[in-house]
Structures are given as structure tokens and as C-alpha cells.
N, CA and C of each residue as an Amber inpcrd file, in Angstrom:
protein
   276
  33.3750000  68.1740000 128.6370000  33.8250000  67.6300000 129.9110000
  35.2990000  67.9950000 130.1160000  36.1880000  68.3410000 131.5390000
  37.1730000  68.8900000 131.3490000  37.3790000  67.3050000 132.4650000
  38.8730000  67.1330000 132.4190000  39.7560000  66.4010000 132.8060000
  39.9000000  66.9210000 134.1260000  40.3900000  66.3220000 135.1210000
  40.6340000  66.3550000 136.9040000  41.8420000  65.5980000 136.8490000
  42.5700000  66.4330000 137.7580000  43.6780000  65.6990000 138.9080000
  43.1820000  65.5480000 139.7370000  43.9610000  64.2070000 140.3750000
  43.4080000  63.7460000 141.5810000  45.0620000  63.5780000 142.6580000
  43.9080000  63.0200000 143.8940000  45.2190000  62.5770000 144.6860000
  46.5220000  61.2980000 143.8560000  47.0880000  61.8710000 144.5520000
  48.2530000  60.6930000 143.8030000  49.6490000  62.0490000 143.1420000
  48.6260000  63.4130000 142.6530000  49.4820000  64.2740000 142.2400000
  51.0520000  64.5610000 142.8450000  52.1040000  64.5440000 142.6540000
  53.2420000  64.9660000 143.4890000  53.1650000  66.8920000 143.1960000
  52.7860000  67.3820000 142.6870000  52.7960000  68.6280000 142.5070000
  54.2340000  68.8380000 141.7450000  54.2410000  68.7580000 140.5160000
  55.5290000  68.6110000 140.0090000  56.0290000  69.5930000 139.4840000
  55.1240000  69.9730000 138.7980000  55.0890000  71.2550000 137.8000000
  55.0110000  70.9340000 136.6570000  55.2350000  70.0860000 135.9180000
  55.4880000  69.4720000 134.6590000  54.0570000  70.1290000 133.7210000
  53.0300000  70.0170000 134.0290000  51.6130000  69.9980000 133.7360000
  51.2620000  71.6200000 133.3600000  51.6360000  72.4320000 134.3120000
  51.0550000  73.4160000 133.7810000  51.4380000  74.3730000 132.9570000
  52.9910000  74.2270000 132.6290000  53.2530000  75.3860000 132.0300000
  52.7530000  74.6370000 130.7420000  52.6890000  73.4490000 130.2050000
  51.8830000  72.7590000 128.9730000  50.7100000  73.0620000 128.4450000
  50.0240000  73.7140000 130.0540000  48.7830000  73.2580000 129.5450000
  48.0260000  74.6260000 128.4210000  47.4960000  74.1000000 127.2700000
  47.3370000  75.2750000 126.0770000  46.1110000  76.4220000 126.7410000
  45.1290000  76.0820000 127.8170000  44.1490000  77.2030000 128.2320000
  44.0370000  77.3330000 129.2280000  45.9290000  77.3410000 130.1050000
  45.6440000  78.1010000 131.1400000  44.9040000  77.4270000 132.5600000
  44.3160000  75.8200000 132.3060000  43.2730000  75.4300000 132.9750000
  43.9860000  75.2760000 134.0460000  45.1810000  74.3610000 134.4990000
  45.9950000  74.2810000 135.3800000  46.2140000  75.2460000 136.5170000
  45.7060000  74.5880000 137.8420000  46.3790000  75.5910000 138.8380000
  47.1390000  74.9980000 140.1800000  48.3820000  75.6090000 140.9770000
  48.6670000  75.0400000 141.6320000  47.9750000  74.9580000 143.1880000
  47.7500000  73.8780000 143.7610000  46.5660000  73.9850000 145.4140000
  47.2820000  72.7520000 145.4870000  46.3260000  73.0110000 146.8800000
  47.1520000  71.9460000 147.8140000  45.5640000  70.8240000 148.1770000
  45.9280000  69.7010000 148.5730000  47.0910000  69.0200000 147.9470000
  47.8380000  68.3370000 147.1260000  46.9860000  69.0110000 146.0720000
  47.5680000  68.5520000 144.5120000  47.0390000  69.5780000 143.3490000
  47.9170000  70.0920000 142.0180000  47.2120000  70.7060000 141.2950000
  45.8600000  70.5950000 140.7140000  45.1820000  71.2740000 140.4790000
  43.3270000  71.3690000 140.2940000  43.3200000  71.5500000 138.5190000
  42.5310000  71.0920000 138.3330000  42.1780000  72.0830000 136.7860000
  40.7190000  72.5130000 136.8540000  41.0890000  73.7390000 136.4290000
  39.7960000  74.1970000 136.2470000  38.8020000  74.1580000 135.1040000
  37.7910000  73.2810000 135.6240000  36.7730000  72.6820000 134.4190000
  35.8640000  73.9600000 133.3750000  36.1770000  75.1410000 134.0220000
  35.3260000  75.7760000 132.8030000  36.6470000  76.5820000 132.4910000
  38.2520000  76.0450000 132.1530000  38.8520000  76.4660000 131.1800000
  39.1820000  75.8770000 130.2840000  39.4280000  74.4640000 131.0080000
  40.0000000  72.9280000 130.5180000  39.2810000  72.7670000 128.8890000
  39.7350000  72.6440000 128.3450000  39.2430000  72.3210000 126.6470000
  39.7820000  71.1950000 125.7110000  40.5510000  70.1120000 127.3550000
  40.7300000  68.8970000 126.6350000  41.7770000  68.9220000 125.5700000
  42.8340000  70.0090000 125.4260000  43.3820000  70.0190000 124.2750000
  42.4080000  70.3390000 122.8190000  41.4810000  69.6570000 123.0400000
  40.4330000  69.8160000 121.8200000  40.7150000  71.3750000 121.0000000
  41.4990000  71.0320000 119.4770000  41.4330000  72.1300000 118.5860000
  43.2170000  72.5770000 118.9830000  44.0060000  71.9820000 119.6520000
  45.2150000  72.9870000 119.9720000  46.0510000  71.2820000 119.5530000
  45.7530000  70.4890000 120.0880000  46.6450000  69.1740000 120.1620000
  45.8680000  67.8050000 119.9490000  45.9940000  66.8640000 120.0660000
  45.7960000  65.2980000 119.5400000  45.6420000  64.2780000 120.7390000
  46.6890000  64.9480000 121.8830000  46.6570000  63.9310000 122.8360000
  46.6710000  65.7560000 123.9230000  46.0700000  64.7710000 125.2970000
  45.9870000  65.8390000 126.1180000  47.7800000  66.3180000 126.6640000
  48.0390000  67.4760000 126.8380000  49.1700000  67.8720000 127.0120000
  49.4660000  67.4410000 128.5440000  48.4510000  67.5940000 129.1630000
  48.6630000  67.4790000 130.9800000  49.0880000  65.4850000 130.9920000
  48.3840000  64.9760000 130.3680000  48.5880000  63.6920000 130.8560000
  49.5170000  62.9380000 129.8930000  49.9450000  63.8420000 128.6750000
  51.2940000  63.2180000 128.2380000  52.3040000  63.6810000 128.8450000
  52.4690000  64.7010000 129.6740000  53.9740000  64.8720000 130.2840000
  53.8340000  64.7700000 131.9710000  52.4390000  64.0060000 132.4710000
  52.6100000  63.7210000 133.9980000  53.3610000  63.1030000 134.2900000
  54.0320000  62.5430000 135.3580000  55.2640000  61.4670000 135.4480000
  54.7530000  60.8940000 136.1650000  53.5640000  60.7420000 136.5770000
  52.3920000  59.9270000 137.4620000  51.3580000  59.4980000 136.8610000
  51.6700000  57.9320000 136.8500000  50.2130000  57.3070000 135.9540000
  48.8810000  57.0840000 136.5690000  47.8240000  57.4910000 136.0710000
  46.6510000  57.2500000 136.6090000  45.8760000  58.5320000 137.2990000
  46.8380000  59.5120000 137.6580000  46.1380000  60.6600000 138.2610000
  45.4830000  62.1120000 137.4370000  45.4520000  61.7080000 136.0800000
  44.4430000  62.3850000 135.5190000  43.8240000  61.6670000 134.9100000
  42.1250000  62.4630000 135.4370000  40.8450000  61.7970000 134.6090000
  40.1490000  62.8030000 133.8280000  39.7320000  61.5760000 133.2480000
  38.7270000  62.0240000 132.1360000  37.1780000  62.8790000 132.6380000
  36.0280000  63.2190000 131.7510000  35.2770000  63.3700000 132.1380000
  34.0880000  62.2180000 133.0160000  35.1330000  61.3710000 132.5920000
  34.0440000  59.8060000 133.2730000  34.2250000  59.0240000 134.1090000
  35.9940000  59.8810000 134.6430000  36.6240000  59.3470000 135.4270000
  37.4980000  57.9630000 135.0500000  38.1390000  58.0460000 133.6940000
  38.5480000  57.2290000 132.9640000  40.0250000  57.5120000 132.9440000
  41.1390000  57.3590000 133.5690000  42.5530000  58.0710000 133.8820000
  42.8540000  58.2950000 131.9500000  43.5230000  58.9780000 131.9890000
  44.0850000  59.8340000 130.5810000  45.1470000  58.9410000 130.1820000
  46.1860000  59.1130000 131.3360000  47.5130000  58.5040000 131.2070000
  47.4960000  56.9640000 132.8380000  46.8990000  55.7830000 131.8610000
  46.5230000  54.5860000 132.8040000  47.9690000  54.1090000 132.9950000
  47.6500000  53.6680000 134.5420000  48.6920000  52.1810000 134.4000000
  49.4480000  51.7320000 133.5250000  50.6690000  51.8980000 133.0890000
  51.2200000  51.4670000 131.9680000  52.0520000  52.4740000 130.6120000
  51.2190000  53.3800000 130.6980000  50.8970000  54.7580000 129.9140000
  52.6470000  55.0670000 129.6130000  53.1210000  55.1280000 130.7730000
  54.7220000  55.6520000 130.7120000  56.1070000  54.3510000 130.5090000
  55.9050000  52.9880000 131.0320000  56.3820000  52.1050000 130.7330000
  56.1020000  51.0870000 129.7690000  54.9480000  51.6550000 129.1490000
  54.6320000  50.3890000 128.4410000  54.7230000  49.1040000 128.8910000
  54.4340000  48.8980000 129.8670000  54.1250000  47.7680000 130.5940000
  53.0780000  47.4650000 131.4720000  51.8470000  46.5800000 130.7770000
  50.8600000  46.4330000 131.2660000  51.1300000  46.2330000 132.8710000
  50.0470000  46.9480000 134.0610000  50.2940000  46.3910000 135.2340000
  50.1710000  45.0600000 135.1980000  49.5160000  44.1600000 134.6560000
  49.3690000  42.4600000 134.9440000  50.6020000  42.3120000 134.7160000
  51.5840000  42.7970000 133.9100000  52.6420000  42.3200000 133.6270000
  54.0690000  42.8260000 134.6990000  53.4830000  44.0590000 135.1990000
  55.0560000  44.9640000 135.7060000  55.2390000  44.0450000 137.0470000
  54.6400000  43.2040000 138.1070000  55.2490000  42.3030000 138.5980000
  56.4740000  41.4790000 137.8800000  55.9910000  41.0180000 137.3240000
  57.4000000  39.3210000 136.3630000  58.2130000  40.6160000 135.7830000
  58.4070000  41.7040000 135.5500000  58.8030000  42.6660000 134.9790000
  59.9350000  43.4580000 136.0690000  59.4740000  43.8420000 136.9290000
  59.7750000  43.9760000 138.0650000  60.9950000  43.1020000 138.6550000
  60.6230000  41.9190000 138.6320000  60.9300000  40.7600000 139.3410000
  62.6230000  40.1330000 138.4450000  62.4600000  40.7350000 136.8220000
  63.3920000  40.4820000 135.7470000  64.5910000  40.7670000 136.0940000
  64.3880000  42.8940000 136.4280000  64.9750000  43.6460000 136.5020000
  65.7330000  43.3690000 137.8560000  64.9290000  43.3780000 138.9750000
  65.7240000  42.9040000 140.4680000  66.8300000  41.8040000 140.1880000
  67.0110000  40.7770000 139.3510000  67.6900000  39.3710000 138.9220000
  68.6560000  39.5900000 138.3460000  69.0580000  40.5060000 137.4660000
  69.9030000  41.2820000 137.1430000  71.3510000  41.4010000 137.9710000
């Protein structure tokens, strides 16, 4: 199963020069991966390369449609939590 971007993408660039097979391409209106290059990292890396360096959480999925890099992924902060979190930082 290969991984998808979805809407939400900013088109950043970050993603593809990472990505180890090439799967990455840039379209509009958001980068695509292409599922019969995509190899999941599987055999090159541990964690997927595209969704450890997105700077957008939630917009890559899995084959099940399961985001890679969820809610939280980059702040470590559960969404139930990034309200009161949020709310800390503004008080300041």
C-alpha cells in the first residue's frame, strides 16, 4: 500500500527531495505520490521520510487512510489538549 497526500498540502517542498523512490511529485493542488513507486520507506528507513519532515499534520495517509504524521505528531501535544495549551501560551 503506498501513502497519499491530501488536501491540506501547502506545497512546500520539504517532502520530496526526502523521498528515497522518487514517489513524490509536484501538482496542483497539492503534491501527489505516486502509488506504484511509493515503498513506504520499507527497506531504506524506519519511519516514513515524507511524513517525518511535513510541517503539516494530518495530510499524509496511510494505505487505510490512517494520517502518518496525526494531530499532534509535530507538537507533541495531543489535540484534546492544544486548546488549554493554546490558551497557556496566549496568558503569557
Amino acid at each position: 500500500m503506498a501513502y497519499q497526500i491530501i488536501e491540506g498540502c501547502v506545497n512546500c517542498w520539504a517532502c520530496e527531495p526526502v523521498c528515497p523512490s522518487n514517489a513524490i511529485q509536484a501538482a496542483r493542488p497539492h503534491f501527489l505520490i505516486d502509488a506504484g513507486a511509493c515503498t513506504e520507506c520499507d527497506g531504506d528507513y524506519a519511519d516514513a521520510q515524507c511524513a517525518s519532515i511535513c510541517p503539516i499534520e494530518g495530510v499524509i495517509l496511510d494505505g487505510r487512510g490512517i494520517p502518518v504524521n496525526p494531530p499532534g505528531s509535530l507538537t507533541g501535544i495531543p489535540p484534546e489538549r492544544m486548546a488549554e495549551a493554546m490558551a497557556e501560551i496566549q496568558a503569557r
